[in-house]
VONU-528274 format. One line per 8 residues: number of its first residue (from 1); for each residue x, y, z of C-alpha. Coordinates in nm, 4 decimals. Layout:
<mardos>
NUM = X/Y/Z  ...
</mardos>
This chain:
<mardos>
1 = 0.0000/0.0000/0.0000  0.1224/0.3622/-0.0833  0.2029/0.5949/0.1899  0.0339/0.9390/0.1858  0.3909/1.0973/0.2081  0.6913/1.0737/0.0920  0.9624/1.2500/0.2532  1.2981/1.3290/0.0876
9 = 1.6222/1.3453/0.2782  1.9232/1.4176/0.1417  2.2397/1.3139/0.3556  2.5886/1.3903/0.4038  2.7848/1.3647/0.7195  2.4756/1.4373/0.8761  2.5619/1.1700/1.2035  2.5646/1.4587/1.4648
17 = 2.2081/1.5786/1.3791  2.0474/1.2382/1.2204  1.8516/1.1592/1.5501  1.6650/1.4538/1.6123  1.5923/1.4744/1.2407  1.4191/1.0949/1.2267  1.3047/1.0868/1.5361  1.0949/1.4291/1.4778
25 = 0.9385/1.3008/1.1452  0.9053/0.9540/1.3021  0.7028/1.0584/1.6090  0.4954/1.2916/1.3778  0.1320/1.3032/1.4398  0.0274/1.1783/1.0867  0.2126/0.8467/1.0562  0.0639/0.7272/0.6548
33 = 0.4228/0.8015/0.5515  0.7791/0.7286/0.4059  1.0893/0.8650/0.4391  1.2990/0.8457/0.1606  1.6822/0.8699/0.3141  1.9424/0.8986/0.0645  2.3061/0.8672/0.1932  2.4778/1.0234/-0.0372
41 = 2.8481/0.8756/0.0007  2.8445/1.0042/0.3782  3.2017/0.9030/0.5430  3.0817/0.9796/0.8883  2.8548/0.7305/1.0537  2.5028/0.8341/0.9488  2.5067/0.5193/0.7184  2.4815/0.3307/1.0449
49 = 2.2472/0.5528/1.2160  2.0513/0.5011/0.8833  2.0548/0.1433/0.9236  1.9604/0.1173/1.2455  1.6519/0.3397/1.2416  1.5650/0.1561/0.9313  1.6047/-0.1716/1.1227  1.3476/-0.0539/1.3653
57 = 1.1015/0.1423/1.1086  0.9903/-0.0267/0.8078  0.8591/0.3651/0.7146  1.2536/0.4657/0.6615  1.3047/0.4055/0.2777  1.7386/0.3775/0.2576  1.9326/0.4471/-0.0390  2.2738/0.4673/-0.0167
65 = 2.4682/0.5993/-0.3339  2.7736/0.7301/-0.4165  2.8442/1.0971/-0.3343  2.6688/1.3011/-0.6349  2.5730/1.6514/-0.4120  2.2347/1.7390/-0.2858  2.0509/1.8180/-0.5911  2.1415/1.4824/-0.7305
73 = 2.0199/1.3134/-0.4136  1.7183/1.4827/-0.3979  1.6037/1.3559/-0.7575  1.7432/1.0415/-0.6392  1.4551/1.0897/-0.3616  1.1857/1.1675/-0.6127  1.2166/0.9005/-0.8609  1.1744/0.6741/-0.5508
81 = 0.9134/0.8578/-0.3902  0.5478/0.6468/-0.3748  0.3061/0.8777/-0.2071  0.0528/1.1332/-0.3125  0.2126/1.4425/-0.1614  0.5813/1.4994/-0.1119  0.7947/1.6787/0.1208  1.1694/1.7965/0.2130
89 = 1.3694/1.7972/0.5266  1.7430/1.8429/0.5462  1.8960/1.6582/0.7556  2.0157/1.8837/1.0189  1.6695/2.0206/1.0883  1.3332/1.8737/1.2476  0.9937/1.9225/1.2455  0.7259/1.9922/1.5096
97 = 0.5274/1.6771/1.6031  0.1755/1.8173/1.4181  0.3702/1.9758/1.0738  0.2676/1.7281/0.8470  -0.0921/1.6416/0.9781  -0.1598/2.0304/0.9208  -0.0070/2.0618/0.6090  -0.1648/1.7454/0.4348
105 = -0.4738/1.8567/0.6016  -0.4567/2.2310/0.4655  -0.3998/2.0666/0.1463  -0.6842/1.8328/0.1005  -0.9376/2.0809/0.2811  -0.8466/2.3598/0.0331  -0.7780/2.0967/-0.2638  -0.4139/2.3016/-0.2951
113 = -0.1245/2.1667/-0.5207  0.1166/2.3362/-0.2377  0.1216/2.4383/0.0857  0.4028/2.6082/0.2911  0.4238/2.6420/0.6627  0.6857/2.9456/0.8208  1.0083/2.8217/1.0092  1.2014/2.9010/1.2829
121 = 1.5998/3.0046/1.2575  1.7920/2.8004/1.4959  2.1034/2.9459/1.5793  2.2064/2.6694/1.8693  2.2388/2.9828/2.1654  1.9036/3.1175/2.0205  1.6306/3.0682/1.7622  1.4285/3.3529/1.5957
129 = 1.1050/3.2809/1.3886  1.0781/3.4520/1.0447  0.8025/3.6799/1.0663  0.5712/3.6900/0.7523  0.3408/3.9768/0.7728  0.0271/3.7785/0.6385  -0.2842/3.6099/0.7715  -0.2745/3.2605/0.9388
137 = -0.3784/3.1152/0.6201  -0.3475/3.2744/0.2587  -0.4652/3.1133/-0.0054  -0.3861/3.1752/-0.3694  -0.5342/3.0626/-0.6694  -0.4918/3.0975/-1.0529  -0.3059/3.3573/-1.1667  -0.2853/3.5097/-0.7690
145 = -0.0351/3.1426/-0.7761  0.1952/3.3648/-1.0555  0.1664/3.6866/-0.9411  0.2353/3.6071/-0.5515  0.4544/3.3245/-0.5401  0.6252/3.2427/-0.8685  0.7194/3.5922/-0.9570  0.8538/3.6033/-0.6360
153 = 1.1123/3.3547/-0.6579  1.2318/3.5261/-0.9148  1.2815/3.8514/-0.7217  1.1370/4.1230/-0.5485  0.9313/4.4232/-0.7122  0.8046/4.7468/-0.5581  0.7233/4.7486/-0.2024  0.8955/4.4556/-0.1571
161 = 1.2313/4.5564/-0.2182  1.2150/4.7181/0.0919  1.2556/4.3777/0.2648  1.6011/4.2695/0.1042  1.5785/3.9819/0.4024  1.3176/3.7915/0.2602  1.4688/3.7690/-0.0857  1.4339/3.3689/-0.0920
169 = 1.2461/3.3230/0.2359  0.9547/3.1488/-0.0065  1.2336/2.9663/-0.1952  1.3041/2.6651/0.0450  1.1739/2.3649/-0.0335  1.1517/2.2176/0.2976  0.8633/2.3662/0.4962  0.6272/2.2763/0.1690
177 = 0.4122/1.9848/0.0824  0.3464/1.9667/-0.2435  0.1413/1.7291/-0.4816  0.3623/1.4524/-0.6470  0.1437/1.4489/-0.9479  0.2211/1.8229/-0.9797  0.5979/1.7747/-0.9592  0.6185/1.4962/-1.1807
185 = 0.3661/1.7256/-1.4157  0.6093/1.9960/-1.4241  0.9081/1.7488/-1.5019  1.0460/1.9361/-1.1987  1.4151/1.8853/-1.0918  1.6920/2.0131/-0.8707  2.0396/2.1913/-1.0441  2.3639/2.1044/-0.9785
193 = 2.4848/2.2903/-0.7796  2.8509/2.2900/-0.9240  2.6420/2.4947/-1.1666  2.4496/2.7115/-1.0116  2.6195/2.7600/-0.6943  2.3418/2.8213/-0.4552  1.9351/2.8572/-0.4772  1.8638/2.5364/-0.6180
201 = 1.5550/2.4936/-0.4370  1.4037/2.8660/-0.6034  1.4634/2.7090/-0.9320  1.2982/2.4100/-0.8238  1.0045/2.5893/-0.7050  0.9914/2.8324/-1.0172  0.9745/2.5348/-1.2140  0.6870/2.3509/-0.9656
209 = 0.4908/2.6678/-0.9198  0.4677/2.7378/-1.2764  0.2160/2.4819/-1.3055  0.0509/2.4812/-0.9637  -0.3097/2.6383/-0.9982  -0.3179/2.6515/-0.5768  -0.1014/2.7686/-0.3021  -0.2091/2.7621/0.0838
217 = 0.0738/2.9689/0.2784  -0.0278/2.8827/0.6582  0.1760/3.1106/0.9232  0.3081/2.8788/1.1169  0.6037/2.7945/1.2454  0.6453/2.4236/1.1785  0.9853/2.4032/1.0610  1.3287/2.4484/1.2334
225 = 1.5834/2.5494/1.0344  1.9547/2.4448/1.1743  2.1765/2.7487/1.1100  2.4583/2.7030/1.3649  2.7705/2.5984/1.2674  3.1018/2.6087/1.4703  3.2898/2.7784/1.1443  3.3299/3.1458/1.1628
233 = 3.0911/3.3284/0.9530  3.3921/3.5506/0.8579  3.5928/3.2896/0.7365  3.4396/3.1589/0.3728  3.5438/3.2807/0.0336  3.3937/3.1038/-0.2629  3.6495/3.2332/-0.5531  3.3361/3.0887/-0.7833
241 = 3.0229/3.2098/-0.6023  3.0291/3.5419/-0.8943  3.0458/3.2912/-1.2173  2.7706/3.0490/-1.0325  2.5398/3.3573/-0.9686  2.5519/3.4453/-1.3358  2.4695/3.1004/-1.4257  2.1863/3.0766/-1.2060
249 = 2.0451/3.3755/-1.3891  2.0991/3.2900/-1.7026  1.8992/2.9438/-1.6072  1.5806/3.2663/-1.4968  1.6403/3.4169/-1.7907  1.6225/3.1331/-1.9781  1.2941/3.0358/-1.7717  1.1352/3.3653/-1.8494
257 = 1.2000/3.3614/-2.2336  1.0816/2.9621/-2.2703  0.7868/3.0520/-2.0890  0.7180/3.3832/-2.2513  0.6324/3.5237/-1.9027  0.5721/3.8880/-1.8357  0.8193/4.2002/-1.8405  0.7775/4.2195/-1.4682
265 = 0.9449/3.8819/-1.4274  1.2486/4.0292/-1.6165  1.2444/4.3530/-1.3424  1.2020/4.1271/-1.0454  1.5397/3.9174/-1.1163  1.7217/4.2592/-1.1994  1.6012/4.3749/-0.8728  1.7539/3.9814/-0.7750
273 = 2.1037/4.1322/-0.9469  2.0919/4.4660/-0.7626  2.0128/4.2669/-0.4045  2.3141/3.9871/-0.4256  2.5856/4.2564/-0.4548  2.5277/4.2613/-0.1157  2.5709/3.8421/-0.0814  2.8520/3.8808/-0.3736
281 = 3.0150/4.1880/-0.1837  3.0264/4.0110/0.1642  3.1945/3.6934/-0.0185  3.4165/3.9517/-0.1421  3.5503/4.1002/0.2173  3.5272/3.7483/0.3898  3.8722/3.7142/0.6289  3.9945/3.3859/0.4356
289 = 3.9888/3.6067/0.1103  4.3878/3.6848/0.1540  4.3926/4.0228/-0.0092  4.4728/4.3899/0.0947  4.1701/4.5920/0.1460  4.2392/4.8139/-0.2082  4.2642/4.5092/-0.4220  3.9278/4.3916/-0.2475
297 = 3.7565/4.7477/-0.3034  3.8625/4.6578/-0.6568  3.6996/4.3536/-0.6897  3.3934/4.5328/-0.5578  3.4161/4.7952/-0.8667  3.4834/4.5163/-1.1185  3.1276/4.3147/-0.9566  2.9429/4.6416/-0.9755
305 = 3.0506/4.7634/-1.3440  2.9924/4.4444/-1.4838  2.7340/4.4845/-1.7613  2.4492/4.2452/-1.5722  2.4723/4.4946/-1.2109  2.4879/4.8041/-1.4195  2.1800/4.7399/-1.6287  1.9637/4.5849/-1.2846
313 = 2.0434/4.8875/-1.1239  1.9405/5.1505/-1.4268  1.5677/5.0128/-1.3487  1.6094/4.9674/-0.9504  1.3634/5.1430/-0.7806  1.5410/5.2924/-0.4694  1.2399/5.5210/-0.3134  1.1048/5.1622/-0.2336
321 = 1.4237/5.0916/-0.0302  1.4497/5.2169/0.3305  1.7373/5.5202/0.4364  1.9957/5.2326/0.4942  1.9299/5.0291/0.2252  1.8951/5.3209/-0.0042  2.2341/5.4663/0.0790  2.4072/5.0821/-0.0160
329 = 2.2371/5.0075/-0.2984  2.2769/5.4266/-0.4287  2.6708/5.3470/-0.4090  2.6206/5.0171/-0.5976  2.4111/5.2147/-0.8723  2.6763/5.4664/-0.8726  2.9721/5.1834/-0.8241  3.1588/5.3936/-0.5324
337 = 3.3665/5.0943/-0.4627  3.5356/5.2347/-0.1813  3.1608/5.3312/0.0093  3.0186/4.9522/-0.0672  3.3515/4.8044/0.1107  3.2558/5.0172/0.4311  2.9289/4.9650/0.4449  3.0283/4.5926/0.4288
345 = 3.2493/4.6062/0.7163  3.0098/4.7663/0.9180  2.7276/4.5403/0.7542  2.9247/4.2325/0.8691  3.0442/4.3417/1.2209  2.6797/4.3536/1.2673  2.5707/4.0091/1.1210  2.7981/3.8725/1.3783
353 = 2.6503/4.0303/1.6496  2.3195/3.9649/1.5698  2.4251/3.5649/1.5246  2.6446/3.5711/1.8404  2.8995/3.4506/1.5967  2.7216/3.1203/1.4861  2.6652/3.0515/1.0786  2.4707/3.2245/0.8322
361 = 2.2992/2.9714/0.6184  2.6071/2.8532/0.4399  2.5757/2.5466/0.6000  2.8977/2.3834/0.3898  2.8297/2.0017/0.5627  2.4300/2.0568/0.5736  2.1527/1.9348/0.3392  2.3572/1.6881/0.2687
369 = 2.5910/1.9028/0.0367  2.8996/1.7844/-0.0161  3.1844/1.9813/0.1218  3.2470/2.2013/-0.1504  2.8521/2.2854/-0.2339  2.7681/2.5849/-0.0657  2.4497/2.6424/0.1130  2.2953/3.0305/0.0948
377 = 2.6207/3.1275/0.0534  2.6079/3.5110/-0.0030  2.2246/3.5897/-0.1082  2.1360/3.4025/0.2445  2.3931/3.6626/0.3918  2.1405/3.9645/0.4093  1.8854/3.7339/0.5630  2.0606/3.8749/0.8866
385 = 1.9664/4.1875/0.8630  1.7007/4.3583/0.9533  1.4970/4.5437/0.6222  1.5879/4.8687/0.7259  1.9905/4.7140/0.7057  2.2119/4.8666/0.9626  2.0216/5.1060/1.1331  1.8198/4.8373/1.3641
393 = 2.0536/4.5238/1.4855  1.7833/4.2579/1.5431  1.8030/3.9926/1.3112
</mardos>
């Protein structure tokens, strides 16, 4: 017999956090489900951690492959998957007892192709929930499904861009439930992310949501969201992360002109251009980065001249940006190298604060990424911030 849900699980090196993960979706209210574990080439001991839950829970579906990165696992997950909706869970996070019986519920009592539930940031000495200023349940149908959610992933427009934090806060794929028929309708898959560096899960949804006619966004929390790390958020510098970024848009772009979708869709990912200097810029400054402050500022003028930032920012609205964010993204527009490197500073002096030091979402070991597949590295950085940037600390 089928299960209701199938639930995906990428993992790599995962043994520290394994447990809480299974044993939250195993004690979950709604039990009608699978969980589809693929080790992918793991050299810690989650295989055996695998192996013994499985032993005790015929739900636990094991695969254990060869090391192929995240995205690769996670198609691994759906080709396997057997029940009518499916979710995501990395490995490193859990889930509140009751997620799934709400979500599935939500789902068939508002016949919706996805639902999403909110999450909480857990930062190991503290955990903050991500606020989303909209009723306990929203429901979108139609063309409210393109204009509210898919659009989004692609970027922000108007009023929204004064929110810079919650420039991929809908583009996780855990925290969603989503109908298997409608994934495997939309051909859906996940991009390497040797590719594309980062936001493999917003293509993934851009492609899913394309074809979803519903979308039930319920406001609560159900989903924890492992962000500590004992790294040093000041320590990363991914030499690629610039090249990846411009592959990931060209893969929008790309999206956008195969689809034939609306001008907006073109401004919202320029707006997505503008925003990462600010992920791209924060790479750039990172302590491991062994370069003298001027050649740095120069690297900041070459990522802000480049033909791509220059044309975003000719059609950035600023009067939609807040004073702080205004005065960043007015040097970016107007490539004052030297201004963007201080902000920076001062822009990252506070991101450590705010995380007491603990990891930003570039999660190198989590999700089962391999070590060299970055997490949120750089457009997850800003997701520290407060919208009005410097001038309030909270995160």
């Amino acid at each position: 017999m089928k299960p209701e849900i199938s639930v995906i699980m990428p993992i790599y090196n995962m043994e520290a956090y394994l447990p809480r993960c299974l044993d939250s979706l195993l004690s979950q209210s709604f039990g009608d489900l699978e969980i589809i574990a693929v080790n992918d080439g793991s050299t810690d001991g989650s295989l055996p951690i695998l192996e013994q839950y499985a032993g005790r829970d015929d739900r636990i579906v094991l695969i254990n492959r060869s090391n192929g990165g995240v995205s690769s696992a996670r198609n691994e997950g759906i080709r396997h998957a057997a029940g009518r909706y499916i979710a995501f869970v990395d490995p490193d996070d859990w889930a509140d007892r009751e997620m799934l019986m709400a979500m599935r519920q939500t789902a068939e009592d508002e016949d919706a192709d996805i639902v999403m539930c909110t999450y909480v940031r857990e930062f190991g000495t503290h955990a903050k929930e991500k606020i989303f200023r909209l009723p306990d349940v929203k429901v979108y149908r139609g063309e409210e499904v393109q204009e509210h959610i898919t659009r989004r992933l692609f970027g922000p427009l108007r009023e929204e861009l004064a929110q810079p934090d919650y420039l991929d806060a809908w583009g996780p794929v855990w925290g969603k439930l989503y109908r298997a028929d409608l994934i495997h309708r939309a051909a859906a898959s996940f991009i390497d992310l040797e590719i594309i560096g980062t936001n493999e899960d917003s293509l993934f949804n851009i492609q899913v949501c394309h074809y979803a006619s519903s979308f039930v966004f319920l406001n609560r929390p159900f989903y924890h969201y492992w962000k500590s790390n004992t790294s040093s958020i000041t320590s990363r510098y991914n030499p690629l992360l610039e090249s990846k970024f411009s592959k990931l848009y060209g893969y929008m772009n790309s999206f956008i002109a195969e689809h034939e979708l609306p001008a907006e869709y073109t401004q919202a990912l320029r707006n997505r251009v503008c925003i990462n200097i600010l992920g791209l810029g924060l790479n750039i400054i990172s302590e491991d980065y062994k370069a003298s402050p001027f050649a740095k500022i120069k690297d900041i003028h070459l990522l802000v001249s480049k033909w791509e930032v220059v044309s975003a920012f000719a059609g950035f609205e600023l009067r939609y940006c807040t004073k702080a964010w205004r005065i960043f993204f007015l040097l970016g527009k107007w490539r004052v190298a030297t201004g963007i490197y201080l902000m920076l500073k001062v822009i990252n002096q506070l991101r450590i604060k705010n995380t007491r030091g603990v990891d930003n979402g570039t999660r190198s070991n989590s999700s089962g990424r391999h070590h060299d597949e970055s997490g949120r590295t750089g457009d997850y950085a800003h997701e520290l911030l407060p919208s009005d940037g410097p001038r309030q600390n909270s995160v």
